[in-house]
C-alpha positions as CSV (number, residue, x, y, z in Angstrom):
1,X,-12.9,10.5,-23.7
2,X,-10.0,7.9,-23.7
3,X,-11.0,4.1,-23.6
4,X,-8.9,1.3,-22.9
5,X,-8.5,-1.9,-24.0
6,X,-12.0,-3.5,-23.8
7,X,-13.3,0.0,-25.5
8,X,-14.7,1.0,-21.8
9,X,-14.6,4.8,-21.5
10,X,-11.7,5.7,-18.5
11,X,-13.6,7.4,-16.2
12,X,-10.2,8.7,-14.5
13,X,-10.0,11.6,-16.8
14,X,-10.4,14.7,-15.6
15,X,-11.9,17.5,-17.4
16,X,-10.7,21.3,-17.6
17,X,-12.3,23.5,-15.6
18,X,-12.7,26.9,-16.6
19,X,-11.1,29.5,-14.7
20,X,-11.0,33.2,-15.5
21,X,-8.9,35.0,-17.4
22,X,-6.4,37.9,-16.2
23,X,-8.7,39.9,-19.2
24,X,-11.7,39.3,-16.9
25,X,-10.2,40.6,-13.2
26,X,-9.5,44.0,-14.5
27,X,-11.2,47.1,-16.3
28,X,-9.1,49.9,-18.3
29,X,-10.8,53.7,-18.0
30,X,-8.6,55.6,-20.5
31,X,-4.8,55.6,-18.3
32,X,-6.0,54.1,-15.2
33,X,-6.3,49.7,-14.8
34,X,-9.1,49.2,-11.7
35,X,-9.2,45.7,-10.3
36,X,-13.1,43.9,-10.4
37,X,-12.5,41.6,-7.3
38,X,-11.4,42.6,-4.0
39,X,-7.6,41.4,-3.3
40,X,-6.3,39.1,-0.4
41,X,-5.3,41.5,2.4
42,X,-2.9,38.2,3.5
43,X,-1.1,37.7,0.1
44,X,-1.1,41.0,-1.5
45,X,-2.4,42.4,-4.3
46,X,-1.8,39.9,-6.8
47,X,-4.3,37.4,-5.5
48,X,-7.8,38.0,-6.3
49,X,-10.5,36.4,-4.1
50,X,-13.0,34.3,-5.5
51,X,-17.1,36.3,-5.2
52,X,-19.6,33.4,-4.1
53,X,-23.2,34.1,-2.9
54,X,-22.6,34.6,1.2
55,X,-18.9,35.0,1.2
56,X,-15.6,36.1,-0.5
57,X,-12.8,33.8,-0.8
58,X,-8.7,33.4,-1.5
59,X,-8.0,30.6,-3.4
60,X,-4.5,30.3,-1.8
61,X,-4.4,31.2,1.8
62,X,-7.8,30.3,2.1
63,X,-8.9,33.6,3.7
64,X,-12.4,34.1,4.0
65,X,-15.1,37.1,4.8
66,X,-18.8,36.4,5.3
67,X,-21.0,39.0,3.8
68,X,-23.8,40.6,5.9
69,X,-27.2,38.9,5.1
């Protein structure tokens, strides 16, 4: 971490988060590339939407589905 003058540690940095890799969002079965996630029916087939534990998620528009308990 960064420290300032007085040799405090700046609690105003930020860490990375981890995010996934295009490697991650896609499987190849000999000529064919299928797609892991589910894509955003708003934006198109380039945006991925994000799996959590009672609903899936676009990261851009925001669109949201519940899933059935």
């Amino acid at each position: 971490m960064a420290k300032d003058d007085k040799g405090k540690k700046d609690s105003k940095v930020a860490k990375k988060a981890a995010g996934a890799r295009a490697a991650d969002l896609y499987t190849i079965n000999g000529p064919k590339v299928e797609r892991k996630n589910k894509s955003c029916p708003k934006c198109g087939l380039g945006m991925f939407m994000a799996q959590h534990k009672d609903r899936i998620v676009c990261g851009k528009c925001h669109y949201c589905e519940f899933l059935q308990k």
